[in-house]
N, C-alpha and C positions, 0 to 999 in steps of 0.2 A: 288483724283479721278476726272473724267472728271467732263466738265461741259454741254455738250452738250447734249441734251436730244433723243431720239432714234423718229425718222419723221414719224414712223408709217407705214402702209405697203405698196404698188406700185401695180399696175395694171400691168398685163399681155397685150404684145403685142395681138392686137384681129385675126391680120392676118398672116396663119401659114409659114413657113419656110422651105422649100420643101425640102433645101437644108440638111435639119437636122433629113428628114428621115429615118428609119433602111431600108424599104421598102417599096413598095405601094400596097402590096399583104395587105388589110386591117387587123388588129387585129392579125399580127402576127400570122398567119394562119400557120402551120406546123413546128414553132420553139419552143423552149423548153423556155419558158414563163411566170409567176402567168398569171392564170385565175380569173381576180378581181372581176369580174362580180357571175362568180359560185361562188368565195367566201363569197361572202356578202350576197350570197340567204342561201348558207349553214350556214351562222350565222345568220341570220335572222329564218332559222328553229328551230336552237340548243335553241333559244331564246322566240320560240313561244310562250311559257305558261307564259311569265312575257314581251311581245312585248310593252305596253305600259310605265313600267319603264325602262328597256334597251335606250328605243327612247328617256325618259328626261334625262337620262346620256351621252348620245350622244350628245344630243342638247345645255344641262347647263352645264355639267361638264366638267373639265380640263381632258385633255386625262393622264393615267394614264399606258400608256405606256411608250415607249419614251419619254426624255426629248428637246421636239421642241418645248411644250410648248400651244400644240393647246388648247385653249377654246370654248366649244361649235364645231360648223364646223371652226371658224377662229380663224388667228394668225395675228401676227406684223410684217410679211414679205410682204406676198401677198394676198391680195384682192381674196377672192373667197373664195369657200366651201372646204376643206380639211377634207378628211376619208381615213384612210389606215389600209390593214388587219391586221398588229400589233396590234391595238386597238381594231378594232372590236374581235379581235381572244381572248383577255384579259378579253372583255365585260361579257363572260359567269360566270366568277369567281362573279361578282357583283348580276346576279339574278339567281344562282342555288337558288335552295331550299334545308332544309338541310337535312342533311343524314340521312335514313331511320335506326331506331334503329336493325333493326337486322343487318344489314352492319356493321352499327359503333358498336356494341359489337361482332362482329362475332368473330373466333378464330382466335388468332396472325398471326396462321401460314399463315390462308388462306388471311389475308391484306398482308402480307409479299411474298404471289407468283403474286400481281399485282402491274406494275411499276406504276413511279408518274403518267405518264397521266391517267393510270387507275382510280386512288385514285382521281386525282383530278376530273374526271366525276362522284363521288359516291354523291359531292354535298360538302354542308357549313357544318363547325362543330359546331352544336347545342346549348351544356353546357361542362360546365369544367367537364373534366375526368381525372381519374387518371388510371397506370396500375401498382404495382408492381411488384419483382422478382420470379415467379413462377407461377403468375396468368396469364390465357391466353386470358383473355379480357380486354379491357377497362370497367370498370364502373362507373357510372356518381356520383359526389360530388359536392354540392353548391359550391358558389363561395367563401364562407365565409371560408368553410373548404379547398378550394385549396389554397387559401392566406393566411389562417393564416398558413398553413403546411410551406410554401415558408419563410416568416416571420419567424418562429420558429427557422426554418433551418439558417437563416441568422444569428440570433441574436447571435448564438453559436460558429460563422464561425470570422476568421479572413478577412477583407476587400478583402486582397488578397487571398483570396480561391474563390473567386465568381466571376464571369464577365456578362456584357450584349453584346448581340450582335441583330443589328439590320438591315435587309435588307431591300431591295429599291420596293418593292413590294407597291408601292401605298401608301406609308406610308409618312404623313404629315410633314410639317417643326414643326407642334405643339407637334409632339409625337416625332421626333429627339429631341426637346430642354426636353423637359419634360423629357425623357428617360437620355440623358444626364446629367440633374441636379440633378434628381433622383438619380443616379449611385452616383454621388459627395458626395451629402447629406446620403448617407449610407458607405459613407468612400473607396470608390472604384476610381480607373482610368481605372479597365480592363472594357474598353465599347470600340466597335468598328463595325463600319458598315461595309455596301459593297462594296463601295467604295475601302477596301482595299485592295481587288481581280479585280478591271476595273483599277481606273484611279488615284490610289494612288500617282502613280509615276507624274502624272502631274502636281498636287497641289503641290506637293513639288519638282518639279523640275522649276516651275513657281514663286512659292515663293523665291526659290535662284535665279532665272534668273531676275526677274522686281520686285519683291515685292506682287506679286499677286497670288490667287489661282483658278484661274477662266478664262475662255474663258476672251480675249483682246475686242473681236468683237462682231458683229451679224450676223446672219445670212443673214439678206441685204447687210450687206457688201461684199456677195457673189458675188453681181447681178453687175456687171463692174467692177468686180477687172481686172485685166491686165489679172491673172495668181489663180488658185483655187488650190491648193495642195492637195491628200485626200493621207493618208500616213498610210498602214495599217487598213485603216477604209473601211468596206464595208457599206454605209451609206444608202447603193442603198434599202439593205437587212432589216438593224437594225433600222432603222429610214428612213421608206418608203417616208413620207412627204418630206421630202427633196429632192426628185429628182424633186420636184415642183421648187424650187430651183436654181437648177441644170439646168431645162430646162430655166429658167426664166435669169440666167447667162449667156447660152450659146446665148441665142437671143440678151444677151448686147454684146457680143464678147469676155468673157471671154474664158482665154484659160483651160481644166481640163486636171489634171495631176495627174492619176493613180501611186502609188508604193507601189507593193503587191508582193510576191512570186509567185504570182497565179493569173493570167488574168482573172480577177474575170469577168463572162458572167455579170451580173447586174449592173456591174460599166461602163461598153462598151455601151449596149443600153435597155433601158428602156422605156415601154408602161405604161407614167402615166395616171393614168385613169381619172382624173377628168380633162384634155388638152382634147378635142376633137381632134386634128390632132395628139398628139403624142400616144392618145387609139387607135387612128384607125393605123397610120403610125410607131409609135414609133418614140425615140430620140438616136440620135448617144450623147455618153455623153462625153466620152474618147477620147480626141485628142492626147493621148501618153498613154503607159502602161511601167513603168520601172521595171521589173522582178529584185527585189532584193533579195538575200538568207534572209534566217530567223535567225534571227541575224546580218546580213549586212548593215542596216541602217546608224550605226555610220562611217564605213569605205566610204558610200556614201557620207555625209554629208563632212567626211573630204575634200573627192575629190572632191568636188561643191567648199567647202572654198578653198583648195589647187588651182584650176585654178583660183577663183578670184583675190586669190595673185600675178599669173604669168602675169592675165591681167592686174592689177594694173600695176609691172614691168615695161608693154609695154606701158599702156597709163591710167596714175594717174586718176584717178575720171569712169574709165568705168564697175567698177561692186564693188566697196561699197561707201557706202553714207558718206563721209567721216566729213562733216557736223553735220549728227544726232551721227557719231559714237563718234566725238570730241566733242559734248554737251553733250551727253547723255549716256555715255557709258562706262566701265571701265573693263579693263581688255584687252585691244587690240594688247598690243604686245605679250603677254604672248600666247595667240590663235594664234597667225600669225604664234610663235617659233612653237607651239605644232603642228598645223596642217603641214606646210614645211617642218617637220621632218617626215612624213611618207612618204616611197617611193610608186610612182603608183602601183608598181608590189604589194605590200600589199594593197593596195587599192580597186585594181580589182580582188585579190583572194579573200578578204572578204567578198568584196560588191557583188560578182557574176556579174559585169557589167563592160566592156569596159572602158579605160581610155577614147575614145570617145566618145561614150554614158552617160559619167558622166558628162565632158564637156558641151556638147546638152544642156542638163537640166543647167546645172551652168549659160551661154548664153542667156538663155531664162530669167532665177531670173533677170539676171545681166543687162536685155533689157526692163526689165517689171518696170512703176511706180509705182505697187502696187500688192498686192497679199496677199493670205489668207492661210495659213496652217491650217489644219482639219487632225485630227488626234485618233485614237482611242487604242483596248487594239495587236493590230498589234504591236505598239511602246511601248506600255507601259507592257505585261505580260513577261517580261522579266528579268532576272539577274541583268539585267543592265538598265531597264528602263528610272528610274530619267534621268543619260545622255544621253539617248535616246533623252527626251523630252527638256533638256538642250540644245541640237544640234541643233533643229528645231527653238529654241527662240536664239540662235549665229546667225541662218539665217536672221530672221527676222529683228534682230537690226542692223546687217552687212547691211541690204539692206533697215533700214532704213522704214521697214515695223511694224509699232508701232504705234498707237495713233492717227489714223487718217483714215479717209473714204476710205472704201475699202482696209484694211490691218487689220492684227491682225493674232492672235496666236488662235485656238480653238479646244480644248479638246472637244471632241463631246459624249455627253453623252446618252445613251442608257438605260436608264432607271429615271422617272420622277421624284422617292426622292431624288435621289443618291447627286445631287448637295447642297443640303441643306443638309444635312447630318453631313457632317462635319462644316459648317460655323453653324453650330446650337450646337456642342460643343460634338455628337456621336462618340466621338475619343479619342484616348489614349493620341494624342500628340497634340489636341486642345479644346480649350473652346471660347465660344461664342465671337466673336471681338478679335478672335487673340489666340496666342498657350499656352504653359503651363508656360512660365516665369511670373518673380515674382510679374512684374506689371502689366499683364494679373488677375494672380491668385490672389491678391489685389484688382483689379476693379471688377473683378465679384462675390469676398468675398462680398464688399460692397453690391453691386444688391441684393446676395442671402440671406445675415445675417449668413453665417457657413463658416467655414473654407472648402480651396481646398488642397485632399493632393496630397502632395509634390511629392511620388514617380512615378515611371514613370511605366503606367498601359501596359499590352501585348498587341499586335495584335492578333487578331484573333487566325492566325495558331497558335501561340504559348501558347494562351490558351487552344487551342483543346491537343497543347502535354502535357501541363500541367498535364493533367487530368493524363498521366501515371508515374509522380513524386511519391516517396516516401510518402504512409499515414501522416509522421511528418514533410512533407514539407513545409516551411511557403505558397509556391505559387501554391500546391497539388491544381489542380481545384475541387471542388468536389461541388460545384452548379451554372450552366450556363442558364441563363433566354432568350430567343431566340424567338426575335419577326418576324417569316418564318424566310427565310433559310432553303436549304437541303444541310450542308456541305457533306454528301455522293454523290452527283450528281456538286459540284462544286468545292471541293479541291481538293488536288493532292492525290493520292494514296487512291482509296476508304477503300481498306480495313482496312488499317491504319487507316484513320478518322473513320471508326467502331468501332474500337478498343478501339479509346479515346472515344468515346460519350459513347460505355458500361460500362468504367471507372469513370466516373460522379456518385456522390450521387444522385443528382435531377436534372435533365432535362425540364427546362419547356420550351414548344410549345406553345408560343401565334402567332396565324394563324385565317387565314379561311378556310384552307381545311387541309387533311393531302398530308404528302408526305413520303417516304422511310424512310429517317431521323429518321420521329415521332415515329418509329415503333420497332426502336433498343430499345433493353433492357438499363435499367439502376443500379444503386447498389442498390437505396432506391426506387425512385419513376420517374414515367414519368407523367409527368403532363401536360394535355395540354387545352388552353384554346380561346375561342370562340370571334374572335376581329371582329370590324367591319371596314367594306371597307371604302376610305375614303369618297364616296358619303354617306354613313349611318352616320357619325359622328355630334351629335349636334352642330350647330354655323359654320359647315364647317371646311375647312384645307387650307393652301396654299402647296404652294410644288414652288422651283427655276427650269427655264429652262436653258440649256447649256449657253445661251445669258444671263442671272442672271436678268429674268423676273420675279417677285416674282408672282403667279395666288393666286388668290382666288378663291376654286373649294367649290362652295356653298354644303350644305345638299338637298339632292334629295326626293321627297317624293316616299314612294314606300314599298315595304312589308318588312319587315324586322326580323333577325335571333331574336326570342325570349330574348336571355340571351345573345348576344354579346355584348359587351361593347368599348366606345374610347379606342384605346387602352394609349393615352395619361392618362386616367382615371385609367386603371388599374396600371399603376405603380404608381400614386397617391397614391392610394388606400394600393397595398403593400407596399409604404415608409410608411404611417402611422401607419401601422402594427408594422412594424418593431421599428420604435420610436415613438411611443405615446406622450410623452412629448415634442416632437419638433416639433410633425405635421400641425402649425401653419406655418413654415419655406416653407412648401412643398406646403401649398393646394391651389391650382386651382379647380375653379369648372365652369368655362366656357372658349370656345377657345378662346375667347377675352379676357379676360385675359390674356392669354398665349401670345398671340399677344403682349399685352402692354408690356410685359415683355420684349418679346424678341428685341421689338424695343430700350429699353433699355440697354440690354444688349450686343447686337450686334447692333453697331453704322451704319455698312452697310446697315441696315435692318431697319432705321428707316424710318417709310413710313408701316409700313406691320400692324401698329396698325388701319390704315386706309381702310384697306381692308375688305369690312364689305358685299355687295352685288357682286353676280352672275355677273359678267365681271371686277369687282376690277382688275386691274394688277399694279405696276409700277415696274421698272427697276434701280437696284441699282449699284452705279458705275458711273450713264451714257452711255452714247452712246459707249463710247470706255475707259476701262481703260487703262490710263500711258498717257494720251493725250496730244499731244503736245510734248511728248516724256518725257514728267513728271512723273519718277515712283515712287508707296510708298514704296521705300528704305529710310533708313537711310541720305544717301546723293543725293537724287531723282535721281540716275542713275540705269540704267539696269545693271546689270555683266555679260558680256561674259564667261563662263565657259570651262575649259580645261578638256578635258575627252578623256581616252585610247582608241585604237581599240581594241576592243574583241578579242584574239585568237579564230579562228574557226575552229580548222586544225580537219577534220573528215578522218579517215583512210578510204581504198578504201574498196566500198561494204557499207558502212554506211551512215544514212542517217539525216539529219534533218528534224525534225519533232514539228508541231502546229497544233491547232486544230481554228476551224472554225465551226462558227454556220450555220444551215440551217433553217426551218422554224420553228422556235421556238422564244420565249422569255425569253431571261434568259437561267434556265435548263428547262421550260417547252416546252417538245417538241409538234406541233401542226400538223405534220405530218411527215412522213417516208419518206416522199420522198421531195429532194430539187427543189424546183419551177424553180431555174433557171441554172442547170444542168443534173437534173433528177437524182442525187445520192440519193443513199437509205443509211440507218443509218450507216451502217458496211461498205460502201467503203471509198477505201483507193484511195486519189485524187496523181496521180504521173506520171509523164514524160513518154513520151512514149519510147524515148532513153534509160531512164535508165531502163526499164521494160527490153527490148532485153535483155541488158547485166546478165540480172539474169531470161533469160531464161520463163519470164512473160505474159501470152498472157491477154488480157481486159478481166476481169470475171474469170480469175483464183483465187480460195482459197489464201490465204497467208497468212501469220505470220509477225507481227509488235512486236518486242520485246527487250529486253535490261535488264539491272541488275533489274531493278525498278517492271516488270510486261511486260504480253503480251497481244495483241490483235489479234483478228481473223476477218479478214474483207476480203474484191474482190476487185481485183485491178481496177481502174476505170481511164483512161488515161482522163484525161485533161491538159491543158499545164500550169503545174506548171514550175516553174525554176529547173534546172536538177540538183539532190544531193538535192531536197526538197521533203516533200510531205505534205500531208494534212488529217489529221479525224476527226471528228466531236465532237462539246465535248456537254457533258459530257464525250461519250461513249470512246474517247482515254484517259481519264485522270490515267487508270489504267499504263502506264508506263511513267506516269511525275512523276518525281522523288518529295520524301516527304522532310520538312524542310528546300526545300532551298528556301532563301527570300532574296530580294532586298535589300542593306544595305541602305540605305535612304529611302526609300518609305514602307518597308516592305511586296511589294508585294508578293507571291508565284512566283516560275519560273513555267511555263506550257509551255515551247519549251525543247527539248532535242536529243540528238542522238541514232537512234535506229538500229539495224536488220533487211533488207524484205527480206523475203523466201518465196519460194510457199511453200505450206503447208507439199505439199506431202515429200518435203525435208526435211523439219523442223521435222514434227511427225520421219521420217525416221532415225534419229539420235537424235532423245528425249535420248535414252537410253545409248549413248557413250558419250564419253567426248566433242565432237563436237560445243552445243552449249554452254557449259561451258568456251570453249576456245575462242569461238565467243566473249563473255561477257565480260572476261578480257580484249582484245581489247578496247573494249566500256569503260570501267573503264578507262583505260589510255587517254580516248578520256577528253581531257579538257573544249570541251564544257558544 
């Protein structure tokens, strides 16, 4: 790992930049915008009755939205105060109060006609409930009798019938490792985070490309790179802080370079609100927007490498670093063969873009000494992911952009556990300091004093199918321990993931509020029970940011849910249950402890034993891993990776389709309408060309449909790339297709080809063979 330590954060130019503004009509007066200012009044209301806790979690606490990593108002980039309505929008889940007993026992049916945002403004879940099959309410059971029932259940169960799963909701690196060890010590590998629906594909496309599973860089290394790449990422949206960033880059002369399907308005110009001239002015952020199809990444990538070879050709040393690639690098001819074997004409039908325009961008890498790839689940929720993310790190070391100020590779992370998660051992295919091999699962036998076993535990999805295996199946799921998460509002095919979560003996919900999910029936019991956030947690929690800043986010003082518990504690608690005789092996009884532990156990992580007060951070890795172009491989080189172009042949009339967040976190949605296009839940984002062709006018009914499922949404013309379109997810995930995953990363796919009809045509041949024959179409379609 490097050795250079990260400088800490930089001063913003004080005088503004005129030349950098959207307009001079002050605050974005008549364009379609966030109103930051109405927002923070309206969370300042939502939050009146608890204003004085709210404002210490703001002030002390690590943001616990996004992972940028803010503590308090500030971070390790730039100097100054930093609030953005992601966080603020999150704040309310920390001081509802809890749910009023006639709510939380009402009748099943009548929780099940209100969506998650409803459930989640009823407030905090109180004490452990259970509901079983028949009964139409929750009613409340100590906690003794929810965990020994849990317990019981286990004791009878083979390892592989049970799994954990753990989302990025606020949740500590102290309950990832605990959570994880736990699982081990009850004879289990099925645990698996969230992680492996965001950014699965990157850790393990980063692991074969350098040795690493983690952002290269930091976020300062934004601010004078040559060239800033955002690839699929809307950063502008998902991690607001950042266009602080962004604006602080473009003042150094970095160049941004948009590549998205969809001319995303917030990636173009931005009114950050804590700049005084860019609240009042705005900021032009986009100096290019490359409209690639969904799915076309890799055919792009090839045609950037393809001309650097042709430039090479013409004049040896003018666009790869031929230096870093002959020190550091392996695998060079083999890339050179694979990419000059695809012809341009394949190139430019996959990638949607111009043998010109591929060029432009290749020109620009190939002119620039330094540059930053940022990159998000645009590249990664895909079939093909891992070489997606493979692609992006062949550019890098091509160009020599590795291990050094102002370059690096950076998976941008979008929620604040998610990065620790797996380096904390919450994974099927990893344990703390490294993955499931023999001298892994030997060095952390020694740490833990029990054996690790050997077989190889499911991902997620595949434990959700589990659940509808044969009763005498040895891998039949029939109890799933589930710390949040709403796989109804995040996997593919809701009603399928319904299907298996009613298929479960026990279901347990350990949360803070309810959502959809909590509410499906189960065989035996639904159990759900009352965690606290990780500002309530005694001794505090850290959590990693995208940069692998490790925080320490102290305990807050302030009112708190009666009977919530760490939820680090509560799996303690149920491993001891479940073996008595061993629970010397398991017990933690403060987060420091867990701390010592984990510094131990995970060698990257040592330093985290030290983080004991309110601003504690350091930074593992260093400044830059692989520096110096030194990677932790086997033989300290990068691998250049060879990877296929995708067939994308869509038959005419059909369409490519992904979904995109609007103002939400995660699935929670925080309003209906998109701040910065003004789309409402149910429109369908698409070209206006291809609209004509199928007879579309803006605001028309329509039909999005395929073998999988359909959706009913209004067509809403923005300038996507033509043969693409765009919906909003949760709400399209009804026709992404179920069971298909990543082979290497195990991600789910969430892009696919579908159907658009106005409605009135669609309903009008519901009953002939019409849209039957449509479908078949679609089957034959290979995407």
């Amino acid at each position: 790992m490097g050795t250079t330590k990260h400088s800490g954060p930089v001063k913003l130019p004080k005088k503004p930049d005129p030349s950098l503004w959207v307009s001079k009509v002050p605050f974005g007066l008549g364009k379609i915008k966030p109103h930051h200012i109405r927002d923070m009044m309206k969370v300042a209301w939502e939050n009146k009755d608890n204003l004085p806790y709210a404002t210490r979690i703001l002030r002390k606490g690590v943001c616990d939205g996004c992972a940028l990593g803010v503590l308090g108002f500030q971070d390790q980039t730039l100097k100054g105060p930093h609030l953005c309505t992601t966080r603020l929008n999150v704040l309310r889940l920390n001081t509802m109060h809890a749910m009023k007993e006639d709510v939380l026992h009402a009748d099943i049916d009548d929780l099940r006609k209100m969506s998650s945002t409803e459930l989640r403004k009823l407030g905090r879940i109180p004490y452990p409930l259970i509901r079983k099959p028949g009964e139409r309410r929750f009613r409340r059971l100590s906690w003794d009798e929810a965990l020994d029932m849990v317990a019981e259940k286990m004791k009878g169960m083979d390892p592989k019938q049970y799994g954990f799963y753990l989302t990025s909701r606020g949740i500590t690196n102290e309950t990832y490792y605990t959570a994880g060890k736990v699982a081990r010590f009850l004879g289990t590998n099925n645990i698996d985070n969230a992680s492996r629906i965001c950014h699965s594909p990157s850790k393990t496309a980063l692991s074969r490309s350098l040795g690493i599973g983690a952002s290269s860089c930091n976020y300062k290394d934004w601010i004078g790179s040559d060239v800033l790449i955002f690839w699929g990422s809307v950063a502008a949206n998902n991690q607001p802080v950042s266009t602080k960033y962004m604006y602080a880059a473009k003042r150094k002369g970095t160049k941004i370079i948009i590549i998205n399907p969809y001319y995303e308005p917030s990636m173009d110009q931005y009114w950050v609100p804590s700049i005084p001239d860019s609240a009042l002015f705005g900021t032009k952020i986009a100096d290019d927007v490359y409209q690639v199809n969904i799915g076309g990444d890799i055919a792009f990538m090839h045609g950037i490498m393809k001309h650097w070879f042709e430039m090479e050709e013409q004049e040896p040393g003018s666009a790869i670093d031929h230096e870093f690639v002959q020190q550091h690098v392996n695998g060079f001819k083999e890339l050179k063969q694979k990419v000059t074997y695809y012809d341009w004409d394949i190139l430019e039908k996959s990638s949607g873009l111009s043998k010109d325009r591929i060029r432009e961008l290749a020109e620009i890498l190939a002119q620039s000494q330094s540059g930053v790839f940022v990159w998000s689940m645009g590249l990664t929720q895909h079939r093909f992911g891992t070489d997606n993310v493979s692609q992006v790190a062949n550019l890098a070391m091509l160009r020599g952009f590795i291990g050094r100020e102002n370059c690096g590779v950076m998976p941008i992370r979008g929620h604040s556990g998610v990065q620790g998660s797996g380096e904390m051992g919450a994974d099927p295919f990893v344990l703390p300091g490294g993955g499931m091999k023999e001298e892994n699962r030997k060095r952390i036998k020694d740490v833990w004093g029990f054996p690790i076993p050997e077989w190889q535990g499911d991902i997620v999805g595949v434990s959700l199918e589990n659940a509808l295996l044969p009763e005498d199946h040895e891998r039949k799921l029939q109890l799933y321990y589930m710390s949040g998460g709403n796989f109804l509002e995040t996997m593919p095919n809701p009603d399928f993931v319904k299907q298996c979560l009613e298929n479960i003996d026990i279901r347990v919900h350990q949360d803070i509020i309810f959502n959809t999910s909590t509410l499906v029936d189960a065989k035996e019991a639904v159990i759900v029970l009352p965690a606290m956030t990780r500002y309530e947690q005694p001794g505090g929690g850290t959590s990693t940011s995208t940069e692998r800043m490790v925080y320490l986010s102290p305990e807050i003082k302030g009112p708190r849910i009666e009977e919530a518990r760490a939820e680090w504690e509560i799996y303690v608690d149920l491993a001891k249950r479940v073996k008595p005789d061993q629970k010397h092996l398991i017990n933690f009884e403060t987060a420091q402890q867990i701390r010592d532990e984990i510094a131990k156990a995970a060698p990257n992580y040592d330093g985290i034993q030290n983080l004991r007060e309110e601003g504690d951070v350091f930074q593992w890795g260093g400044a830059w891993l692989c520096e110096g172009g030194e990677c932790p491989t086997p033989d300290g080189k990068g691998n250049l990776i060879t990877v296929e172009v995708p067939e994308l042949r869509k038959p005419e009339g059909h369409f490519h389709v992904t979904t995109r967040r609007g103002k939400q976190f995660n699935s929670m949605i925080y309003s209906e309408s998109d701040p910065f296009n003004n789309a409402s839940r149910d429109d369908v984002l698409m070209n206006e060309e291809d609209a004509k062709k199928h007879d579309i006018q803006e605001g028309d009914a329509i039909v999005v449909y395929n073998q999988h499922g359909t959706f009913n949404g209004r067509a809403k013309f923005e300038p996507m790339k033509q043969g693409n379109i765009e919906v909003h997810w949760p709400e399209g995930n009804a026709f992404i297709p179920k069971g298909v995953y990543e082979k290497y990363a195990g991600i789910p796919e969430y892009n696919t080809s579908v159907i658009v009809e106005k409605a009135e045509t669609y309903y009008a041949h519901k009953d002939t063979q019409y849209v039957e024959k449509r479908i078949e179409e679609l089957e034959m379609d290979p995407h």
